[in-house]
C-alpha positions as semicolon CSV with decimal commas, in nm:
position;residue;x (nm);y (nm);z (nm)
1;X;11,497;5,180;10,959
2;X;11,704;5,435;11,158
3;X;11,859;5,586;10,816
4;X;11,535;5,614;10,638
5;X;11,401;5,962;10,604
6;X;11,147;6,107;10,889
7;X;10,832;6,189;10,741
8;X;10,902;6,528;10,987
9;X;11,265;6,629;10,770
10;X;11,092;6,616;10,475
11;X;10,986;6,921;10,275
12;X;10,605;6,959;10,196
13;X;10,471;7,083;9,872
14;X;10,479;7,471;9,808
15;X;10,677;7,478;10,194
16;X;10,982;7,640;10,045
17;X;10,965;8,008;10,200
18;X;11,216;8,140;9,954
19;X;11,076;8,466;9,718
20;X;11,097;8,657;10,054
21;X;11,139;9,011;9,833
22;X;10,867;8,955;9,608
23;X;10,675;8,878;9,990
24;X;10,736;9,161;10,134
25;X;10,611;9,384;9,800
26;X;10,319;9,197;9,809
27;X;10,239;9,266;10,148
28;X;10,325;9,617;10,106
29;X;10,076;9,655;9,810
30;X;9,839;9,401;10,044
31;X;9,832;9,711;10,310
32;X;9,788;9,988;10,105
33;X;9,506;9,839;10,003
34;X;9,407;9,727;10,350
35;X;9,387;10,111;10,454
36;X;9,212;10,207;10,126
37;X;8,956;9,984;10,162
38;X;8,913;10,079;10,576
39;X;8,885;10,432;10,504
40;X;8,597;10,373;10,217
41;X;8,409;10,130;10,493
42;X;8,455;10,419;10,746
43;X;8,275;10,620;10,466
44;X;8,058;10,435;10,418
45;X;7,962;10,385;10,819
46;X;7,977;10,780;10,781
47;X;7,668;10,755;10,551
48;X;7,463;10,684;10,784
49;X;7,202;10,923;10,895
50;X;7,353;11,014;11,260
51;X;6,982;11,164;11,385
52;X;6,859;10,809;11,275
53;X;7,076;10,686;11,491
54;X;6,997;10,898;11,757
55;X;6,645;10,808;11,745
56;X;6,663;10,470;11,753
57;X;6,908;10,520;12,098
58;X;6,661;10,770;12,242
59;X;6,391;10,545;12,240
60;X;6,665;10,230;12,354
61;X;6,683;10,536;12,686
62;X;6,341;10,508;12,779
63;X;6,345;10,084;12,745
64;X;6,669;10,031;12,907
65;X;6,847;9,884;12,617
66;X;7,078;10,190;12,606
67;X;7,302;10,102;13,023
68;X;7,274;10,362;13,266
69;X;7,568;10,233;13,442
70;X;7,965;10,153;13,297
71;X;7,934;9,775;13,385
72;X;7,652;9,522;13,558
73;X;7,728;9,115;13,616
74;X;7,700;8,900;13,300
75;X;7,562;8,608;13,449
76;X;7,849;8,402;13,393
77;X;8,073;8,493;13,720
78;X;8,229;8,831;13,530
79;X;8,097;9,187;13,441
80;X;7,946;9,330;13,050
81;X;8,221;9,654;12,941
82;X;7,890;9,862;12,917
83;X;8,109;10,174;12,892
84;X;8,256;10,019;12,563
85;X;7,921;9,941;12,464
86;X;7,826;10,307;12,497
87;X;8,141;10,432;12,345
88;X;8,057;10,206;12,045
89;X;7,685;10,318;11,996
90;X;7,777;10,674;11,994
91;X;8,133;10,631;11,796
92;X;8,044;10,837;11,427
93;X;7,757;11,096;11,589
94;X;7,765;11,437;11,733
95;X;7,898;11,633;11,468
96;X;7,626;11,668;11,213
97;X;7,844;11,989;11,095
98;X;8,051;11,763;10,932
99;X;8,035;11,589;10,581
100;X;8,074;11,183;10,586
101;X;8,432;11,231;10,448
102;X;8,566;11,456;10,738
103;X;8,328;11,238;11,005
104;X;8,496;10,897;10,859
105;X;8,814;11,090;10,935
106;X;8,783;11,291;11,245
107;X;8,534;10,962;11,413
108;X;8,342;11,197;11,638
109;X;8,193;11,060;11,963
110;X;7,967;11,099;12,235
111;X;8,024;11,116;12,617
112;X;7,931;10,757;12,695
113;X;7,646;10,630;12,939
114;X;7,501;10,858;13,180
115;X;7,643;11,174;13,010
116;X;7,499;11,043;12,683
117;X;7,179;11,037;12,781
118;X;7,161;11,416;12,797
119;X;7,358;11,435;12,437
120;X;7,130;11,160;12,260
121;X;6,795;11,346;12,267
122;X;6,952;11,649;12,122
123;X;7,142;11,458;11,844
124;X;6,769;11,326;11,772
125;X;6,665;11,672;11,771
126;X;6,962;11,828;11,550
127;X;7,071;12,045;11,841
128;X;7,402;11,904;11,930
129;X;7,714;11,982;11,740
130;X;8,000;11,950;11,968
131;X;8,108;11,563;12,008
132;X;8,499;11,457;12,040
133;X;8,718;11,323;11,783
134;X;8,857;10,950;11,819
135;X;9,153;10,986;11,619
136;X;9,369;10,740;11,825
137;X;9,140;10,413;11,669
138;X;9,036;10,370;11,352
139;X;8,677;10,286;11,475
140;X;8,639;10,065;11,184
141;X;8,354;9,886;11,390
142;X;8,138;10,180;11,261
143;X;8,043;10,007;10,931
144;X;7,861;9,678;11,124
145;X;7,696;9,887;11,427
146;X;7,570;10,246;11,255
147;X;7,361;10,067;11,020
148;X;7,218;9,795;11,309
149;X;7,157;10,047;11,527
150;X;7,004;10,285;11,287
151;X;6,795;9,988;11,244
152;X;6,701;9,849;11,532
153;X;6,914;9,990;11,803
154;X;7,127;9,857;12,056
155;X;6,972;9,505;12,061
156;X;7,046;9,510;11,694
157;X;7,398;9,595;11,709
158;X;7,442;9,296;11,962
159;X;7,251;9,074;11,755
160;X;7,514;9,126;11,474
161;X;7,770;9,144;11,667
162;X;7,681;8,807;11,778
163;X;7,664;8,663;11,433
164;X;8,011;8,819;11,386
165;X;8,159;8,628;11,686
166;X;7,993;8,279;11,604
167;X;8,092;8,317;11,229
168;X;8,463;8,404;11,342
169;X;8,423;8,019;11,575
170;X;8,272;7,841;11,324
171;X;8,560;7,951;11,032
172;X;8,811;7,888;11,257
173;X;8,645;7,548;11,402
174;X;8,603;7,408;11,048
175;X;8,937;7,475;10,905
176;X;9,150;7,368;11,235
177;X;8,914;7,045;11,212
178;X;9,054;6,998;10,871
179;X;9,366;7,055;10,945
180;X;9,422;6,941;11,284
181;X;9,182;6,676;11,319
182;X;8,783;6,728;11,522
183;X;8,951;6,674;11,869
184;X;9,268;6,912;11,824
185;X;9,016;7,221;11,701
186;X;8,774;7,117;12,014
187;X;9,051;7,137;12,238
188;X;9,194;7,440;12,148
189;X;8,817;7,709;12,184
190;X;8,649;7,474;12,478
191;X;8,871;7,662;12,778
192;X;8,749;7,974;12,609
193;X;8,402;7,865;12,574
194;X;8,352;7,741;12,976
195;X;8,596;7,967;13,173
196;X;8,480;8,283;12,972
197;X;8,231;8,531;12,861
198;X;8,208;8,436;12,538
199;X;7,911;8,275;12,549
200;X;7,740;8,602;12,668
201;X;7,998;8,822;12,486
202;X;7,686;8,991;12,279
203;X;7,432;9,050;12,522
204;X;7,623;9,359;12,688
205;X;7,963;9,386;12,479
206;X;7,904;9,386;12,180
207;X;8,257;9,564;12,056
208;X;8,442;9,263;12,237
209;X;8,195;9,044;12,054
210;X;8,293;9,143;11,642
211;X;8,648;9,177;11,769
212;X;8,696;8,845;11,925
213;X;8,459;8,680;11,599
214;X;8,728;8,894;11,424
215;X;9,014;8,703;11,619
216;X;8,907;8,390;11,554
217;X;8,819;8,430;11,200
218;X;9,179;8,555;11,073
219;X;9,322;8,243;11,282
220;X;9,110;8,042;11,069
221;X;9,275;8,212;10,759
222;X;9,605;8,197;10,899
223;X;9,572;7,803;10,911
224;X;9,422;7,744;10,585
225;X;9,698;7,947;10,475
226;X;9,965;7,670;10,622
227;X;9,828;7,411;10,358
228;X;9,962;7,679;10,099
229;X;10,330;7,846;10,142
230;X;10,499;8,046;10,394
231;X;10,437;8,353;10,161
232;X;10,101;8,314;10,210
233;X;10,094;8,278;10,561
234;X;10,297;8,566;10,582
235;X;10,009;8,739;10,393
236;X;9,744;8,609;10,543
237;X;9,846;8,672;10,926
238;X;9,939;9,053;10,798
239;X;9,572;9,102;10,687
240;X;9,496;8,936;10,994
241;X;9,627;9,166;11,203
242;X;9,553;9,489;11,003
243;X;9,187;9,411;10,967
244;X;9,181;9,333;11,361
245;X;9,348;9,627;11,433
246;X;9,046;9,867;11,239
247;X;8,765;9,684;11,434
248;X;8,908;9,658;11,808
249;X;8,955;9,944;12,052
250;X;9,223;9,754;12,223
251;X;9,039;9,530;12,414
252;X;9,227;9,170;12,357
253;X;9,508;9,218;12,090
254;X;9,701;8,922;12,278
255;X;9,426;8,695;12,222
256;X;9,429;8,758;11,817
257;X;9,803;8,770;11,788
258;X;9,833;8,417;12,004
259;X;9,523;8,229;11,774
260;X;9,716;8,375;11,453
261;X;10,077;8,274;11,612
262;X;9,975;7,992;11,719
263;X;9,792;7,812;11,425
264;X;10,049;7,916;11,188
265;X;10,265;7,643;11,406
266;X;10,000;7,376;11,440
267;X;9,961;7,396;11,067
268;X;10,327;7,368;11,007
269;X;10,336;7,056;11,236
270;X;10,067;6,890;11,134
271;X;10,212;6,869;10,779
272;X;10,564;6,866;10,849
273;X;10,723;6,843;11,191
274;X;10,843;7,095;11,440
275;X;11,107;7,266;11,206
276;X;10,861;7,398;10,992
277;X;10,622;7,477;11,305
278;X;10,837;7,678;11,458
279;X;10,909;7,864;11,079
280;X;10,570;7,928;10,983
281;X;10,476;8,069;11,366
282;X;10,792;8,287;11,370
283;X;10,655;8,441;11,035
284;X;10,268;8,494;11,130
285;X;10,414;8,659;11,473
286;X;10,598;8,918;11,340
287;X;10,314;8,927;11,038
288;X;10,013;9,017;11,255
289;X;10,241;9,259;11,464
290;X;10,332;9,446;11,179
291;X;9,983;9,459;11,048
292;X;9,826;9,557;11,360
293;X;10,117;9,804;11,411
294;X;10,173;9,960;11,033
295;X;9,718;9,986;11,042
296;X;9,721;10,172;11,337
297;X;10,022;10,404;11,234
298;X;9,798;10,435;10,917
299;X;9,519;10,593;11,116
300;X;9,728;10,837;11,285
301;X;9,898;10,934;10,952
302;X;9,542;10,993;10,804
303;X;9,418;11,190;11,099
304;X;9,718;11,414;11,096
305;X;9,728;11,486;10,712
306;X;9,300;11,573;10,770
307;X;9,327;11,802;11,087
308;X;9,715;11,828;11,180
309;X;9,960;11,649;11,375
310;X;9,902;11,844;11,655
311;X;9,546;11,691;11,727
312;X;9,710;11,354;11,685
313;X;9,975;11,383;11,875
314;X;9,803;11,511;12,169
315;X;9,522;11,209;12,135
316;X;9,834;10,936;12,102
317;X;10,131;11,003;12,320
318;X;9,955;11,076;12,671
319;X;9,742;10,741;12,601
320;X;10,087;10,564;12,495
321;X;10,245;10,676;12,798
322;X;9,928;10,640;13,018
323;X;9,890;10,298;12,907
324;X;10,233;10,123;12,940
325;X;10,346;10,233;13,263
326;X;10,068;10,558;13,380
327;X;9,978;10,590;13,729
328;X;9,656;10,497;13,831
329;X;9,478;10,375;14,186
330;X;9,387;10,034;14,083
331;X;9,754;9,973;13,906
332;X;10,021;9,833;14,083
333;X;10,385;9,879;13,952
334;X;10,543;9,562;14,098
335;X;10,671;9,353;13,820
336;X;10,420;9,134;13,668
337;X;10,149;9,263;13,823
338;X;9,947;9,292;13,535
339;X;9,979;8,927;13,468
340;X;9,872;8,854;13,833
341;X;9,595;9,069;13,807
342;X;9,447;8,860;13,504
343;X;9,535;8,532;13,655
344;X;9,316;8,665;13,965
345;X;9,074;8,806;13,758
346;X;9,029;8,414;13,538
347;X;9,045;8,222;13,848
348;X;8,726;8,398;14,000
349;X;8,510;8,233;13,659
350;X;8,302;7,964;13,816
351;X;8,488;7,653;13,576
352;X;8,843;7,816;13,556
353;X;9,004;7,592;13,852
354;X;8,839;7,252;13,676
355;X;8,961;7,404;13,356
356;X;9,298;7,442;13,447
357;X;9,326;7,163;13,648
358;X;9,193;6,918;13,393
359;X;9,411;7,125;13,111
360;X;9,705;7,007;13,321
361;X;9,620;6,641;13,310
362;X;9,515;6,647;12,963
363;X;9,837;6,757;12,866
364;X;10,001;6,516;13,118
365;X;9,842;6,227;12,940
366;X;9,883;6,373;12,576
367;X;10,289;6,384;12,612
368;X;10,246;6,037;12,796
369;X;10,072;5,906;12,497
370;X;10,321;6,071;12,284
371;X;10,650;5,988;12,503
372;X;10,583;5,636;12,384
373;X;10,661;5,660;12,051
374;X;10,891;5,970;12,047
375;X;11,064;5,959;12,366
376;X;11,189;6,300;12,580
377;X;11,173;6,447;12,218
378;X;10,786;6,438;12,262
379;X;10,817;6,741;12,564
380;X;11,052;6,889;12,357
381;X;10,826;6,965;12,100
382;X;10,548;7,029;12,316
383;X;10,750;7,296;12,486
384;X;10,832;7,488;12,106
385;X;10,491;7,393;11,945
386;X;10,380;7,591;12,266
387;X;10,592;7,912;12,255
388;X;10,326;8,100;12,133
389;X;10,108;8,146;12,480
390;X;10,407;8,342;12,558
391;X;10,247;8,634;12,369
392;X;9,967;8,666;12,675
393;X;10,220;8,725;12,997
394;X;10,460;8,936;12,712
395;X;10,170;9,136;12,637
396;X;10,055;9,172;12,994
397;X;10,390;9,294;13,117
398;X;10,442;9,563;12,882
399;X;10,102;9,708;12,862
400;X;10,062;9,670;13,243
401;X;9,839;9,965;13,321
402;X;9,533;9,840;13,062
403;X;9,590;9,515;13,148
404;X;9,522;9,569;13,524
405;X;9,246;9,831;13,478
406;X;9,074;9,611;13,200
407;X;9,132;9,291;13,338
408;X;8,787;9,229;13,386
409;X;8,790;9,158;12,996
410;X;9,176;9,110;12,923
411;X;9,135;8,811;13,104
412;X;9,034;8,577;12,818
413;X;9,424;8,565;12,685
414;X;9,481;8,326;12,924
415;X;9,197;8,041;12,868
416;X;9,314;8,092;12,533
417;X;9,647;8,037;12,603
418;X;9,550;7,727;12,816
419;X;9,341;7,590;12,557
420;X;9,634;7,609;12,253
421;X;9,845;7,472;12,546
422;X;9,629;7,172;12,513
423;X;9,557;7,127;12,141
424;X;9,984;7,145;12,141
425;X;10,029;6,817;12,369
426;X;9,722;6,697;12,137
427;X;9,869;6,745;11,854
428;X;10,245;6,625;11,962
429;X;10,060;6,300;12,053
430;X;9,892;6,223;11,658
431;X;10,254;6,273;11,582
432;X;10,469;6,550;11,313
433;X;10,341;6,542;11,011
434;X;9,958;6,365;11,111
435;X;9,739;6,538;10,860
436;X;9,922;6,394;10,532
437;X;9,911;6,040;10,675
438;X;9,704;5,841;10,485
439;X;9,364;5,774;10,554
């Protein structure tokens, strides 16, 4: 029995990952045509009437539904990113000067909150004509929220922002159940789900909303994409991280990059084994960062061919700079300060402490279960499949000054993180290789 071949050794269908060439030309034409499409969606975002828009927030002014303040509690033991909110509802108004090509361009905004509610009025009125540029982001978010809030304001822009999030779970729920089995994909979102803000995401954050539905949506493709070739996970975590990086404003990059990362591997070990895991999350790592990366480079490139490096440049580097390592009165410059700050931050939720304590014995007893039938090799391959939450402290380290000014939203990397750190010892115990068993 010890000669015959391990179901975990043995190649799957389509697994080869040879063709890489032909790969890489595919995602190159896959990205052009990525930014193509972003900058006719900004377009058509651009379309919108902006004094529509404006109306529909002047009259949110006098009902409260536009904030009067940067952030209020959530309910939930954390604090809505009102400011982002505001930045979001006047992203693509202010300049009515402007044709919808150079606005799609250029993204004007508004001074956000209390200063807004001095510009709104006049934007209603067609008075106001000087609003920044936001050529740093692609503000790709502008397609989804102009039109809802030229609608039906602000409470419309969180209700669709809420369908985006709860589409992004439910893709992502149904194809890890598939892949991984109902208790795996459970495993995996529930830390998220009860030591969080995602349940309340869309009631006062509506940005963090569509870009954590976003998150959790291209996971979901990344995985179905593991029952195909590594080609197409290649391809698939690329998009991923292109299209996240035209929706977000930077708020939890980790988290995408880790759910991407990280079910690229438990696809690969649920069909194969490890050896294939640890291939397939190597390749949707450095896929989504290249996406993300190469889409945001794309947005710079645009902005300086429309209005001139110059106006780029000066928009980019001081952020960069202010960003990694800037000085601020809430940052601290110790080393790893910015992943103590987000610990802190999680561990004041009411359910982190019972989620992280019962995460730890879950995992206990999943590699218990498993060290029965696989031995020490059962930890082993716990510790590999779950490389991946490596991505949140990484992250946190680098960009140290965001993450300790925004940890009051950066924070969800780490239930994530704890909740993949689960699903790993869950699937180690079903065994390599579990989801083309029989039966």
């Amino acid at each position: 029995m010890d000669d015959a071949p391990r179901l975990e050794d043995a190649p799957p269908r389509q697994s080869r990952l040879g063709g890489w060439p032909r790969t890489l030309a595919l995602g190159a034409a896959l990205l052009l045509g990525l930014q193509i499409l972003f900058l006719g969606l900004n377009f058509a975002g651009a379309l919108v009437p902006e004094q529509r828009v404006a109306q529909m927030l002047t009259a949110d002014l006098k009902t409260g539904a536009y904030p009067d303040a940067n952030r209020r509690a959530d309910g939930v033991g954390g604090r809505f990113d009102l400011f982002t909110d505001c930045v979001v509802a006047g992203t693509g108004i202010g300049r009515p000067d402007l044709g919808p090509l150079e606005r799609s361009l250029l993204m004007p905004r508004i001074t956000p909150c209390v200063g807004g509610e001095k510009i709104i009025p006049l934007i209603a009125e067609g008075t106001y004509t000087t609003g920044s540029s936001y050529l740093r982001y692609w503000g790709g978010y502008t397609v989804i929220t102009k039109p809802a809030l030229a609608y039906g304001g602000m409470n419309a822009m969180r209700v669709v922002s809420g369908l985006v999030l709860w589409g992004g779970l439910a893709a992502l729920l149904i194809v890890a159940a598939r892949r991984l089995g109902g208790w795996c994909s459970a495993l995996l979102v529930l830390p998220l789900i009860a030591s969080s803000d995602l349940t309340v995401l869309p009631s006062g954050s509506a940005l963090h909303s569509l870009a954590m539905g976003v998150a959790m949506g291209g996971a979901g493709l990344v995985l179905w994409a593991t029952g195909r070739s590594g080609s197409t996970v290649a391809l698939a975590a690329l998009a991923a991280g292109s299209v996240y990086c035209f929706v977000d404003l930077l708020s939890n990059p980790p988290v995408a990059w880790l759910l991407a990362t990280s079910m690229a591997a438990a696809g690969g070990f649920a069909t194969v084994g490890l050896a294939r895991a640890l291939r397939l999350g190597v390749v949707a790592a450095l896929s989504w960062v290249a996406g993300f990366a190469l889409t945001w480079i794309a947005r710079w490139v645009f902005g300086a061919l429309a209005f001139g490096p110059g106006a780029v440049v000066e928009q980019v580097t001081g952020k960069i700079a202010e960003r990694v390592s800037g000085e601020n009165a809430q940052v601290s410059s110790a080393f790893g300060a910015g992943v103590i700050e987000n610990l802190r931050t999680w561990g004041q939720l009411p359910l982190a402490l019972p989620v992280a304590v019962l995460g730890a014995v879950a995992i206990v007893v999943f590699l218990a279960i498993a060290a029965r039938a696989q031995g020490v090799a059962a930890v082993v391959r716990w510790a590999v499949l779950a490389l991946p939450a490596a991505i949140v402290p990484v992250w946190y380290g680098v960009l140290s000054n965001h993450s300790q000014i925004h940890a009051f939203f950066t924070y969800r990397a780490v239930p994530v993180a704890v909740g993949w750190g689960i699903a790993a010892a869950a699937l180690v115990a079903r065994g390599p290789g579990a989801s083309r068993r029989p039966g």
